[in-house]
C-alpha positions in Angstrom: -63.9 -24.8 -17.3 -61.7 -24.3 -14.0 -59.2 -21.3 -13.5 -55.6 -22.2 -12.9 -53.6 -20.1 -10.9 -50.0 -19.3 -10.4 -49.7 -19.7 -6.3 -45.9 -18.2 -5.1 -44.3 -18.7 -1.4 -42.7 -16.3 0.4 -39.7 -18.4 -0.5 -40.0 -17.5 -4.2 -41.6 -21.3 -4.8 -44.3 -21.1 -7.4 -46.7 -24.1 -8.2 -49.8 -24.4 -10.4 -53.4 -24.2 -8.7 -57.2 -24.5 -9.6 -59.4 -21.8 -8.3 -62.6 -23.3 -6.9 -65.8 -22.2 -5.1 -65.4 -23.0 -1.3 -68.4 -23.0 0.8 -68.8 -23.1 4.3 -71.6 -24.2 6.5 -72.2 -25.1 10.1 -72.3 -28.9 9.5 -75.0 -29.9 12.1 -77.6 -28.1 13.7 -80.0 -28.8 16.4 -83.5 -26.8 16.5 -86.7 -27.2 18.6 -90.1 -28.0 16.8 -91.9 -25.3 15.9 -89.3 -22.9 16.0 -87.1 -20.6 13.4 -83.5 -22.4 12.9 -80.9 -20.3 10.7 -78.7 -22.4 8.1 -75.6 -20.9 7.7 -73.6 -21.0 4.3 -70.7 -18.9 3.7 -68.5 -18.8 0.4 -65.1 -18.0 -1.0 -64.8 -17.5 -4.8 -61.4 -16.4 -6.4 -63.3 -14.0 -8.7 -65.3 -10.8 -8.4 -69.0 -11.4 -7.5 -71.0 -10.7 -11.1 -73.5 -13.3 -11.6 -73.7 -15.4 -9.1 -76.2 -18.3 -8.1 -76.9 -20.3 -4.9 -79.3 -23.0 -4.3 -80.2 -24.8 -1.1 -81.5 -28.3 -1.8 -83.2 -30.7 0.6 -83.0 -34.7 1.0 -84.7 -35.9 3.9 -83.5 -38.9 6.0 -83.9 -42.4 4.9 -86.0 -42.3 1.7 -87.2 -39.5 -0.1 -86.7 -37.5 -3.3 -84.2 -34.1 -2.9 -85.9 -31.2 -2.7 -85.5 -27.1 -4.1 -85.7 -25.2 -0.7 -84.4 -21.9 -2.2 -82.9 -20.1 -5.0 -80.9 -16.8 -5.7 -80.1 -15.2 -8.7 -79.7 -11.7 -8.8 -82.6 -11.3 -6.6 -83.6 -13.9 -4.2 -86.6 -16.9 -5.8 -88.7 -18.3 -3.1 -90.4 -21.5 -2.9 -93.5 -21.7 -4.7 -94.6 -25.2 -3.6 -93.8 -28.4 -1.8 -93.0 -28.3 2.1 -90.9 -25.0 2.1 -93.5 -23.1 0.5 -93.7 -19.7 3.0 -91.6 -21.5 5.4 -87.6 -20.2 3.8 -86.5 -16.3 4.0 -83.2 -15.4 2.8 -80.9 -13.7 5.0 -77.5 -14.0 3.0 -75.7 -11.3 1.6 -74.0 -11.6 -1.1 -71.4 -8.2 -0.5 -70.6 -10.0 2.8 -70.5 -13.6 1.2 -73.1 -14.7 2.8 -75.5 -17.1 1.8 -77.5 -18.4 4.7 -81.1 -18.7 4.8 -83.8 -19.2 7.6 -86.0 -22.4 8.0 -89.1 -20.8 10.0 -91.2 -23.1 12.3 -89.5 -26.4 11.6 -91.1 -30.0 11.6 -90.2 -33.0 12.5 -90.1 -33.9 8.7 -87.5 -31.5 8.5 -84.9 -34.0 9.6 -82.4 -34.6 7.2 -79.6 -32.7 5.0 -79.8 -29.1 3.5 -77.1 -28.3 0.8 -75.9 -25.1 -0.1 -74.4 -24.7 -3.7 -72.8 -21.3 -5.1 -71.7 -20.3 -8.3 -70.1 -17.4 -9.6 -68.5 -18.1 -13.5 -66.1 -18.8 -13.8 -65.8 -20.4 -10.3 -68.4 -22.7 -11.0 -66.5 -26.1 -9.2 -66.1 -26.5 -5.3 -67.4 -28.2 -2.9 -71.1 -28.5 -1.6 -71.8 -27.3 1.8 -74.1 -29.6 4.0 -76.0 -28.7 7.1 -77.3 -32.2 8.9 -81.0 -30.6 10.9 -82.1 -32.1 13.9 -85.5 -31.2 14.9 -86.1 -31.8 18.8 -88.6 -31.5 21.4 -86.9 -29.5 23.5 -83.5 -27.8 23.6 -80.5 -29.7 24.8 -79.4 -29.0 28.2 -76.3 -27.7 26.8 -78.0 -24.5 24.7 -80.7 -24.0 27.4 -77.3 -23.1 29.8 -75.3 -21.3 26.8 -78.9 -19.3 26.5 -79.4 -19.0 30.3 -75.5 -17.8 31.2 -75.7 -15.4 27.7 -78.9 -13.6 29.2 -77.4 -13.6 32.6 -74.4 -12.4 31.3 -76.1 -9.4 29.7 -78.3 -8.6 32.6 -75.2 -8.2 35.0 -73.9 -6.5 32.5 -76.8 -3.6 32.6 -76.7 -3.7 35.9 -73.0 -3.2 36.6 -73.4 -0.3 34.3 -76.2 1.4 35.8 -74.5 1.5 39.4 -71.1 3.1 37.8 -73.2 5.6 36.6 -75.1 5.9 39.4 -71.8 5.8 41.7 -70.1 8.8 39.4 -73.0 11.2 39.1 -73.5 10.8 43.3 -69.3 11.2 43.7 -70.4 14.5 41.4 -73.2 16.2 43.2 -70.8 15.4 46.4 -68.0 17.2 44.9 -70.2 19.9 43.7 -71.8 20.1 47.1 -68.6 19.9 49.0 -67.3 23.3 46.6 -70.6 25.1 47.3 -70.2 24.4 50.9 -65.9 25.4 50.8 -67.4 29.2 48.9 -70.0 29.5 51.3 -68.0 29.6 53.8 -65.3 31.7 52.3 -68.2 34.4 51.5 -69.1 34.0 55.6 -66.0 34.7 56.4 -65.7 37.6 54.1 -68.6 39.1 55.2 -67.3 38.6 58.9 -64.4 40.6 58.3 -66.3 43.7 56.8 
């Protein structure tokens, strides 16, 4: 069963439209062996959320069977066998239409495409989002600089901070010194004059 729906321009032009599930996903991802990679899905749905399911599927490169990686339905269902067993922890959430997931210490035989699927009746149609994983050796050059600059980047930050505040509370005590000093030697002066 698909929704139609009445769509109207600013113009006053009205035309006839399906509402469908869209989902969103990164589209490829690159992660080092061994380490945690985060798939990201995000949806759209032209209804309420009430009872809503997603499932992440797996098909390996070249030949292989697909594979259940993760399901949600009112409460997140883990895997219980098969090569994502412990290895999948849902991070989505579902207020914030989010249904990503994270893949923790990847393998080589991770290689291949994850699918994200979300329902939520009556917006059962839409597309499939599809993340292609890479699993590497070692990080791209290009990440390893993103990841070098974006720590950098942060510790400059601190630091640029912490000598503007070090700067103002000195400029402080100088002014406060500098009024001590201006009384004290009002008070002299007063005291000269008796």
């Amino acid at each position: 069963w698909v929704q139609m729906l009445i769509f109207c321009s600013s113009a006053g032009n009205c035309w006839l439209g399906v509402g469908a599930m869209r989902v969103y996903t990164s589209g490829r991802v690159e992660a080092v062996n061994g380490t945690d990679v985060r798939l990201k899905c995000t949806f759209q749905s032209s209804h309420p959320i009430q009872s809503i399911t997603i499932s992440w599927s797996f098909r390996p490169l070249g030949q292989g069977p697909v594979e259940s990686v993760f399901y949600y339905y009112e409460r997140p269902y883990l895997p219980t066998e098969g090569r994502f067993r412990k290895k999948v922890s849902w991070v989505g959430d579902i207020s914030s239409w989010d249904a990503s997931i994270i893949v923790r210490s990847v393998l080589f035989s991770y290689n291949g495409t994850f699918s994200c699927q979300v329902k939520n009746p009556p917006d059962v149609h839409g597309n499939v989002g599809e993340v292609q994983l890479r699993v590497v050796t070692t990080a791209s050059f290009s990440e390893i600089v993103i990841l070098t600059v974006a720590i950098g980047g942060a510790v400059l930050l601190i630091i640029i901070v912490l000598i503007t505040v070090m700067f103002v509370r000195r400029c402080r005590n100088a002014e406060q010194m500098e009024c001590e000093r201006t009384t004290l030697r009002r008070d002299q002066k007063d005291l000269v004059v008796w």
